[in-house]
C-alpha positions in Angstrom: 29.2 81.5 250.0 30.4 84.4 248.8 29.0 87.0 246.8 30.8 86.2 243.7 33.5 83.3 243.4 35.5 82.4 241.3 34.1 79.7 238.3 36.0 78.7 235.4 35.3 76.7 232.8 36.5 73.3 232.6 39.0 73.9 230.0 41.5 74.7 229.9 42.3 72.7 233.2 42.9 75.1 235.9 46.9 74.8 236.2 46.0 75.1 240.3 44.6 71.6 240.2 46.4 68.5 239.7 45.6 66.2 237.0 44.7 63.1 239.1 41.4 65.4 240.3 40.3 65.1 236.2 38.4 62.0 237.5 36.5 63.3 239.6 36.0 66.7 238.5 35.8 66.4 234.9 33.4 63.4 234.2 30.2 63.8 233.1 28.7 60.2 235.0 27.2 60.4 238.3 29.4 61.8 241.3 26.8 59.4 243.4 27.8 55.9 241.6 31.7 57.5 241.8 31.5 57.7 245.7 29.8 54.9 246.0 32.5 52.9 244.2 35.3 55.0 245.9 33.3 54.5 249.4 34.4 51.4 251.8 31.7 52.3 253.4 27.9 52.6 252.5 27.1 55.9 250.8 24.6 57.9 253.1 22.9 61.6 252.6 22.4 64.0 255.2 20.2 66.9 254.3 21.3 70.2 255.8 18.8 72.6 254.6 15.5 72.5 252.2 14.1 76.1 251.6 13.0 79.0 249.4 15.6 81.5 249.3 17.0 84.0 247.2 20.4 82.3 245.5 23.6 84.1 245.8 24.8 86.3 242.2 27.2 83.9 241.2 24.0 81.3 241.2 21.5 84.0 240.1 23.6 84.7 236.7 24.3 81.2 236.2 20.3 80.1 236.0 19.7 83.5 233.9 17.8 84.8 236.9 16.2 88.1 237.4 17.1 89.4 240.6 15.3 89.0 244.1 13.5 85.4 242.8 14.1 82.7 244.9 14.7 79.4 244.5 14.5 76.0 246.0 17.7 75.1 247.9 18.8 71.8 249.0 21.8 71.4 250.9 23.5 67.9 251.7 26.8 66.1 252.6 27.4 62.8 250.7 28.4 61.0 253.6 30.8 58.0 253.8 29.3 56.1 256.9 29.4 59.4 259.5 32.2 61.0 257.5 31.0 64.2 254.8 32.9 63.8 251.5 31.0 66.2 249.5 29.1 69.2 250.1 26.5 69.7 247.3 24.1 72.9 246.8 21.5 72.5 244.3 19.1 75.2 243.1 15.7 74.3 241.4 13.6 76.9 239.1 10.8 77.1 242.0 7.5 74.9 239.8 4.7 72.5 241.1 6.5 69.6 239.7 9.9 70.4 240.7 8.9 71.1 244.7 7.4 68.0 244.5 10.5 66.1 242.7 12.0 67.4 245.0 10.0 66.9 248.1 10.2 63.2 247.5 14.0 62.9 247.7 14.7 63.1 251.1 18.1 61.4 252.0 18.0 60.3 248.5 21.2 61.4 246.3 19.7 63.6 243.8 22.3 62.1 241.4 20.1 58.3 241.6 17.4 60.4 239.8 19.4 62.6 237.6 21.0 60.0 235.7 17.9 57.8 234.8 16.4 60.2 232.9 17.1 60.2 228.9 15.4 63.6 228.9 17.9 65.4 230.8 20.5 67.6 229.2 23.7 68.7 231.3 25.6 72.1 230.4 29.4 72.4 230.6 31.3 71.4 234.1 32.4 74.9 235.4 35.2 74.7 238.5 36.7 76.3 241.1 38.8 76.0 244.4 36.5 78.3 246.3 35.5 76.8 249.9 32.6 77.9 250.1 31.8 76.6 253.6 35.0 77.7 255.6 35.9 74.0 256.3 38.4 73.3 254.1 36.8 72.5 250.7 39.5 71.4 248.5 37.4 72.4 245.2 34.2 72.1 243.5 32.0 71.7 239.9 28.8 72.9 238.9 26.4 72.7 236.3 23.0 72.8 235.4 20.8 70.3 234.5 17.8 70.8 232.2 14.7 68.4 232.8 11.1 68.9 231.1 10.2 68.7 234.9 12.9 70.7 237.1 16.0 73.2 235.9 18.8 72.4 238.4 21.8 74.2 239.5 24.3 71.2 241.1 27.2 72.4 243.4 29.4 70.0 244.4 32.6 70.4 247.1 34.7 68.0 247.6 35.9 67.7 251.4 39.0 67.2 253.2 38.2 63.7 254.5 37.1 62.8 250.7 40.1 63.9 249.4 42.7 62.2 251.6 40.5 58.7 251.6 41.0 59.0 247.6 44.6 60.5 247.9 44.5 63.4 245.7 46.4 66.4 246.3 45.3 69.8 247.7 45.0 72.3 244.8 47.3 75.7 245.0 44.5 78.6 245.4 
């Protein structure tokens, strides 16, 4: 990821993005249940990295953070059978009970957890059409999730093979 790139908040809709991506991009529900629906094949998770690390400043001065604190990363593809359709990078506030939240998840979408709990606020949808990974990402969201037990960053990219299974059009950048 880069050092800084470049966010913006949800509205006004980005005039680079097509209005059919407003389903995916602008709804507040779980991106799990909407893959799942979209998937014709079973949802899976494939974790890519689980660490402390320092987050990148774009992250750092979204969380508030003060600078060289790290954080726990988790880094997945939501997978449709073998197939990544989203890249997501989430960011916890490093506590006892959100290392072990989140040492419990393994291949499980963070989303099934988010989304049962009342407690939970979500700030504003920020997006972008960043690629973060060099492969192609056709554009992303974030926001951060407050919990009485974990404060979570959620990045999610949306991949090539996502976007053409779904048919939505590649954003101008």
């Amino acid at each position: 990821m880069p050092r800084f790139s470049p966010w913006h908040a949800l509205t006004p809709w980005p005039a680079t993005l097509d209005a059919r991506w407003g389903p995916w991009l602008a709804s507040e529900d779980s991106l799990t249940a909407r893959l799942e629906h979209a998937m014709p094949s079973p949802l899976g998770v494939t974790v890519l990295n689980e660490a402390f690390e320092r987050p990148h400043p774009d992250e750092q001065q979204r969380l508030g953070l003060a600078c060289r604190r790290h954080v726990r990363v988790r880094e997945v593809t939501l997978d449709c059978g073998d197939t990544p359709w989203v890249y997501a990078r989430s960011l916890a506030l490093p506590t006892a009970r959100a290392e072990a939240l989140l040492a419990r998840m393994g291949r499980t979408p963070l989303g099934h957890w988010l989304f049962r709990q009342s407690a939970t606020h979500r700030s504003m949808l920020e997006l972008t059409t960043y690629d973060p990974l060099g492969v192609g990402a056709i554009a992303g969201r974030r926001s951060v999730f407050q919990h009485p037990d974990i404060t979570l960053l959620v990045q999610e990219f949306f991949l090539p093979a996502m976007t053409t299974a779904c048919r939505l059009p590649t954003p101008s950048r």
